[in-house]
C-alpha positions as CSV (number, residue, x, y, z in Angstrom):
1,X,-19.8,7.0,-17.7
2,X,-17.2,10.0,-18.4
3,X,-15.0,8.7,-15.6
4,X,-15.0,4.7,-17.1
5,X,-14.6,6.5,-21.1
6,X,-11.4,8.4,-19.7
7,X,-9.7,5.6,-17.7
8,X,-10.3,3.3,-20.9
9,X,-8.6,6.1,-23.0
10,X,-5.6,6.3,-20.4
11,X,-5.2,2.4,-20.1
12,X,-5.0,1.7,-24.4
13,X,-2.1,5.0,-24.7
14,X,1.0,3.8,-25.5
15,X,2.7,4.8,-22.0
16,X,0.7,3.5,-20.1
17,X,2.1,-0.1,-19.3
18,X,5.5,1.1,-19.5
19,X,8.2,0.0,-17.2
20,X,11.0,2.1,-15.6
21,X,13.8,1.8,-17.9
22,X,16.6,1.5,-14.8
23,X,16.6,-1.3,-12.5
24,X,14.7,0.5,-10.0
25,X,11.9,-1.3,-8.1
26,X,8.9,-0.3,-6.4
27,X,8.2,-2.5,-3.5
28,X,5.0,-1.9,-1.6
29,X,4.5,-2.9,2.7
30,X,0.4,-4.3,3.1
31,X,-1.2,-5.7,6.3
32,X,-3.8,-4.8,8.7
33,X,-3.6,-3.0,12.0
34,X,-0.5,-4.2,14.2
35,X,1.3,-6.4,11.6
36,X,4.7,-4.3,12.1
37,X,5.2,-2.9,9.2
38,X,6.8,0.0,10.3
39,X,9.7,-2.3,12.1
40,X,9.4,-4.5,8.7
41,X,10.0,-0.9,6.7
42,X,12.8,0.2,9.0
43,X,14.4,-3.2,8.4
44,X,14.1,-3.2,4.9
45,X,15.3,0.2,4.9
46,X,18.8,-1.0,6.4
47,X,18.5,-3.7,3.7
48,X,18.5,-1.1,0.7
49,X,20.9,1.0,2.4
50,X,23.7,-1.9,3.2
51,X,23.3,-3.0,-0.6
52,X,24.1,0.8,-1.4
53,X,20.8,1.0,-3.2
54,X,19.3,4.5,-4.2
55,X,16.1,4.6,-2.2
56,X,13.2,6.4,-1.1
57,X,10.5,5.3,1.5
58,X,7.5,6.9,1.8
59,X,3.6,6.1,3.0
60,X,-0.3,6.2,1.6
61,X,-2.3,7.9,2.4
62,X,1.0,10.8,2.1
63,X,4.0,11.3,1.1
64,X,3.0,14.6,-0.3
65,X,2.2,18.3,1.3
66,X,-1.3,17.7,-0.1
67,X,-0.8,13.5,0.7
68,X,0.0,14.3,4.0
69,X,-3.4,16.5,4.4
70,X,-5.3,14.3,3.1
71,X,-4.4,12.3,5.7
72,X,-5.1,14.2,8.4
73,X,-8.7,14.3,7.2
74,X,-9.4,10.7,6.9
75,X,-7.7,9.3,10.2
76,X,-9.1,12.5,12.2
77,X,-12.1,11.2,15.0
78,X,-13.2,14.9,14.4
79,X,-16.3,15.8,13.1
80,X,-18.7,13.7,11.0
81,X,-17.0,10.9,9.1
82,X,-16.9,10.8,5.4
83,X,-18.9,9.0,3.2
84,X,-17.4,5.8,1.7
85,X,-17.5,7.6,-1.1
86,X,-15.9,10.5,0.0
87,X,-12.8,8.4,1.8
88,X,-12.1,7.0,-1.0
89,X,-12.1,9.8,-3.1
90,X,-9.8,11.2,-0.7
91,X,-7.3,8.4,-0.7
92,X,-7.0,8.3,-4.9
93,X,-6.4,12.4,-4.6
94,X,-3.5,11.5,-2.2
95,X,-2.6,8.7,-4.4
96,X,-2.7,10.8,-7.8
97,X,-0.5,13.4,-6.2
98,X,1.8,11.0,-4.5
99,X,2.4,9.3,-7.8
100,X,3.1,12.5,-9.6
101,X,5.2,14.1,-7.0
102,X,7.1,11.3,-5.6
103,X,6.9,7.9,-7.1
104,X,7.2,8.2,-10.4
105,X,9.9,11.0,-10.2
106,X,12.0,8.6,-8.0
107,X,11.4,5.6,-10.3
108,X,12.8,7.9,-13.0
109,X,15.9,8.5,-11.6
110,X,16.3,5.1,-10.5
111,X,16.0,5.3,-7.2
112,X,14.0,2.3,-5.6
113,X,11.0,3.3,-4.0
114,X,9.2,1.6,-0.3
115,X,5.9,2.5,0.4
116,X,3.9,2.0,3.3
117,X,0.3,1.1,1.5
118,X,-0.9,1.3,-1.6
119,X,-3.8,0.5,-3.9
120,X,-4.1,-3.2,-2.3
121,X,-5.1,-1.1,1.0
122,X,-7.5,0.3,-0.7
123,X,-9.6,-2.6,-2.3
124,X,-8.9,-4.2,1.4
125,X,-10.3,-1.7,3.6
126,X,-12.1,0.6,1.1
127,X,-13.7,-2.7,-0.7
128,X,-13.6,-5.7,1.2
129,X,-14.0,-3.9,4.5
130,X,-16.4,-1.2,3.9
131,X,-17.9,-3.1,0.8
132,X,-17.5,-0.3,-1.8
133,X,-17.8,-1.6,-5.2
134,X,-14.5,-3.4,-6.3
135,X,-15.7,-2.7,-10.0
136,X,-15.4,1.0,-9.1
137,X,-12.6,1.0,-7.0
138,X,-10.5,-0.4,-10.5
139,X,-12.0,2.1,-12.5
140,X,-10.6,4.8,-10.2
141,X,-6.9,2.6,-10.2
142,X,-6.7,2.8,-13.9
143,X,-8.0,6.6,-14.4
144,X,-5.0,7.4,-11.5
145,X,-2.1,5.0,-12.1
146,X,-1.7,4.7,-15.4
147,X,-0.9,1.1,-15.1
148,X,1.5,1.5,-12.5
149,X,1.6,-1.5,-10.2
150,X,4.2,-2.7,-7.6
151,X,6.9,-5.0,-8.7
152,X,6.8,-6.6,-5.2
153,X,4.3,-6.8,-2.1
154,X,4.7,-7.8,0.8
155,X,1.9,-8.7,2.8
156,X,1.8,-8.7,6.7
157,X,-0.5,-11.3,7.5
158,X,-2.1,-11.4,11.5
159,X,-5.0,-12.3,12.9
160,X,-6.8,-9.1,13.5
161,X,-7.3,-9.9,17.3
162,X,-3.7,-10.1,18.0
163,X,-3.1,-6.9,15.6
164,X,-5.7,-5.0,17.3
165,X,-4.2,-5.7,20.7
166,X,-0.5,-5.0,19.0
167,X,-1.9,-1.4,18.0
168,X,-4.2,-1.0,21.4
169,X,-0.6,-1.0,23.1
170,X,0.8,1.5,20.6
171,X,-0.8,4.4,20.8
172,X,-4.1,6.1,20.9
173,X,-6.4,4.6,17.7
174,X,-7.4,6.4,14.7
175,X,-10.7,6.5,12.9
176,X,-10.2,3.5,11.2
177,X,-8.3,1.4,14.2
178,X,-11.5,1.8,16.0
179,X,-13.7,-0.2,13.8
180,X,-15.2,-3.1,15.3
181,X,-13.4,-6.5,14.8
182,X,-15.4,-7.8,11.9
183,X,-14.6,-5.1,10.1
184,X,-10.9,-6.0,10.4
185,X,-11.6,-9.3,9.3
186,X,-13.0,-8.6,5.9
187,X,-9.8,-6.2,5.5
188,X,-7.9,-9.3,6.2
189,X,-10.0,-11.4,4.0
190,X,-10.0,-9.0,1.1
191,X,-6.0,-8.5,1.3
192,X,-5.6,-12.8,1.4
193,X,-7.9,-13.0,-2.2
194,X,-6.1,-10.4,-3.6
195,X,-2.9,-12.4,-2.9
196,X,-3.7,-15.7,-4.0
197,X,-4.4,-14.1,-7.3
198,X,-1.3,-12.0,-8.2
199,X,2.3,-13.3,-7.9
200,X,3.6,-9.9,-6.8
201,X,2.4,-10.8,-3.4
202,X,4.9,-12.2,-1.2
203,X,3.0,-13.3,2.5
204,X,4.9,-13.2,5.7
205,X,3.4,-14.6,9.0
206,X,3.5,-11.5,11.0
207,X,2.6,-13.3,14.6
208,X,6.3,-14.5,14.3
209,X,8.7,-12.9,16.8
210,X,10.5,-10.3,15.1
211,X,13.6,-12.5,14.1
212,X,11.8,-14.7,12.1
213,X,9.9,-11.8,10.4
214,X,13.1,-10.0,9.4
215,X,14.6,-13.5,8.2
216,X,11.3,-14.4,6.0
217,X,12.1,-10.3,4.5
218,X,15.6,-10.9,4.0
219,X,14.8,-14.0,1.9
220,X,11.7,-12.5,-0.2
221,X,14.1,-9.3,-0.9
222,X,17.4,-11.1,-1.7
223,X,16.8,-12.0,-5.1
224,X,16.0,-8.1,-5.8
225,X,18.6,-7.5,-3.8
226,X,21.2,-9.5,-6.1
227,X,19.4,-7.9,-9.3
228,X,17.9,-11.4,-10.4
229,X,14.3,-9.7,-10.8
């Protein structure tokens, strides 16, 4: 197809597997409903900001005007729900502008980026859990990224009964926090293959108190931290 011919072309260019030329590093926050990752985010946050680290943090979908729009549309319970198709259309939009606007601009200038999801969110609850082709799904990762991946991420790993009963406690649920629990499962699933494949991933037992979280994220971030990659 047109859309597999042009992501070939953009993934044999010569820029396209390049790495930022500072030290900066792009560190990416996975898990499914009610793993914490907005505690584990703030924490890291102080992390970066007590090693006097250049940072921005930032979330998918978002992170953008048009990101955050984007948003809006696919957690909203108005209306008829997209397509599969459609959401994750939707999601590699936001993604292509955040990466334009945001990401690669901060990686530029050296600043470290944090990002709430990324394209592991999508092959988890686009792929595994709502069984869109995976095939397609990296066809659409190479046409929009250009090769850029995440030098480190972190997943937040729960069993999605305690996480649904974590975000039930929260607030009120979005579209996709009020799937039913098998859905949730394959999400989970789909994140835990993709992990045991790639040595980016760093797991975390998110059921811990919060203690133990932060001290398993102070330990994964440290050598980063020091500058030993």
């Amino acid at each position: 197809s047109r859309l597999f011919a042009a992501s070939r072309r953009l993934s044999v260019e010569p820029e396209v597997m390049k790495k930022n030329s500072s030290s900066a590093k792009f560190i990416t926050l996975e898990g499914g409903e009610g793993a914490g990752k907005s505690t584990s985010r703030d924490f890291i946050v102080s992390l970066l900001s007590d090693h006097s680290i250049p940072f921005v943090h930032t979330r998918e979908p978002g992170g953008t005007p048009i990101g955050e729009t984007l948003r809006e549309l696919l957690l909203s319970k108005k209306g008829v729900p997209p397509s599969v198709t459609t959401e994750l259309l939707l999601v590699f939009a936001a993604r292509a502008q955040h990466l334009h606007e945001t990401i690669e601009p901060a990686l530029a200038e050296g600043k470290w980026v944090l990002c709430d999801r990324f394209t592991d969110a999508t092959y988890a609850y686009q792929g595994y859990g709502r069984g869109f082709d995976l095939n397609a799904i990296s066809t659409l990762e190479d046409l929009v990224q250009n090769g850029r991946q995440p030098d480190l991420t972190v997943l937040l790993d729960i069993d999605p009964v305690v996480g649904m009963e974590r975000a039930r406690l929260r607030a009120e649920l979005d579209r996709f926090e009020e799937e039913e629990l098998a859905f949730f499962e394959r999400v989970r699933a789909g994140y835990l293959s993709r992990a045991s494949k790639d040595s980016r991933f760093k797991v975390v037992d998110a059921s811990q108190n919060v203690t133990a979280v932060q001290a398993d994220l102070a330990a994964i971030l440290q050598p980063l931290l020091e500058g030993g990659g």
